[in-house]
C-alpha positions in Angstrom: 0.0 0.0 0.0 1.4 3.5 -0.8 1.4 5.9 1.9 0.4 9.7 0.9 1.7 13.1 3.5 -1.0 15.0 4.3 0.0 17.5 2.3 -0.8 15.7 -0.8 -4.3 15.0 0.6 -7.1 17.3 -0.5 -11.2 16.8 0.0 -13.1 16.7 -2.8 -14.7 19.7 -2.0 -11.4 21.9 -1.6 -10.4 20.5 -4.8 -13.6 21.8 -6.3 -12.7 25.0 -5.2 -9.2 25.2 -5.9 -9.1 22.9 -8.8 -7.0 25.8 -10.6 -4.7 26.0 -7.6 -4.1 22.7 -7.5 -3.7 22.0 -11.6 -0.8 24.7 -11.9 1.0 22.9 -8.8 1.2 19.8 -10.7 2.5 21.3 -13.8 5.1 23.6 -11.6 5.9 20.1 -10.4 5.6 22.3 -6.7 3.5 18.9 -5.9 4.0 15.4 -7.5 1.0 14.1 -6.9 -2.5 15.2 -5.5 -5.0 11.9 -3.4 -8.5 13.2 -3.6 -11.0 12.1 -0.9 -14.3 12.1 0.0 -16.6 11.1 3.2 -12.6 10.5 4.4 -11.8 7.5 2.1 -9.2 7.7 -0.9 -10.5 7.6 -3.7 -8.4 9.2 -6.8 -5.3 10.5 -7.6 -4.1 13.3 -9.7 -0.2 13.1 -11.5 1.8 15.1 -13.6 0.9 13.9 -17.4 4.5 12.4 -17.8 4.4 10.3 -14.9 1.0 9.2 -16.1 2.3 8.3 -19.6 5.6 6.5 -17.8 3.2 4.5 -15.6 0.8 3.2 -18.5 4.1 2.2 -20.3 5.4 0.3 -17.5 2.3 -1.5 -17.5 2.5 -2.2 -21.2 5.5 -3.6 -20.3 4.8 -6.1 -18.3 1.9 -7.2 -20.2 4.3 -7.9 -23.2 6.5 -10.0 -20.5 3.6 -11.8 -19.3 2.5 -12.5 -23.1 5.8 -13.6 -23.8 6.6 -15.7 -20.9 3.1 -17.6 -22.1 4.8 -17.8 -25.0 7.7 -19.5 -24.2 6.1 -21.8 -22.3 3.8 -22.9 -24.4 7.1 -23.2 -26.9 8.5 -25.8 -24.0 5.7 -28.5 -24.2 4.2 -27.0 -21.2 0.6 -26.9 -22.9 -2.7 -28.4 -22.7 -4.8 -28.7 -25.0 -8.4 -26.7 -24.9 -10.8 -29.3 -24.4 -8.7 -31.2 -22.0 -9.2 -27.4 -19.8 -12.8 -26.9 -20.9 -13.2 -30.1 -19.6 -11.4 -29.6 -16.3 -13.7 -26.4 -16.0 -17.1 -28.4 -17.0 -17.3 -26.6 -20.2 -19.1 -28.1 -22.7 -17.4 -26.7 -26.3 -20.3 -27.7 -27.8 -22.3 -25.3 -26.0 -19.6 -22.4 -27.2 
């Protein structure tokens, strides 16, 4: 779990307010990151575009390293066939 200062915390409310405020310390980069919350509980988070972007591409990432690593597996014998699964999972393929 990440843990946030509570000077990165801001109610929903005050963000309402000072949504202009808050947008031009993210781009000053005076804040890195803004937690929004509301009736006390966490609920979003607002980062710097770049940091945005480098996240989603991390994720990319790793979901081209998971694909791959499927991959490679499957390249090693270490397969089953379908309707030996669907079977396993009391699928009927003719019901597909």
């Amino acid at each position: 779990m990440v843990a946030y200062s509570r000077d990165e915390i801001i109610s929903a409310s005050d963000m309402a307010r000072g949504f202009s405020g808050v947008l031009n310390d993210i781009i000053s980069h005076t804040k890195e990151r803004f937690v929004i919350s509301k009736n006390n509980k966490l609920e979003a988070v607002i980062l710097p575009i770049e940091e945005y972007e480098r996240m989603q591409e991390a994720l990319e990432m790793m979901e081209h390293i998971e694909i791959y690593n499927i991959v490679k597996e499957r390249e090693n014998g270490n397969s089953r066939p379908y309707e030996e699964v669907f079977a396993e999972l009391g699928i009927d393929v003719d019901e597909l």
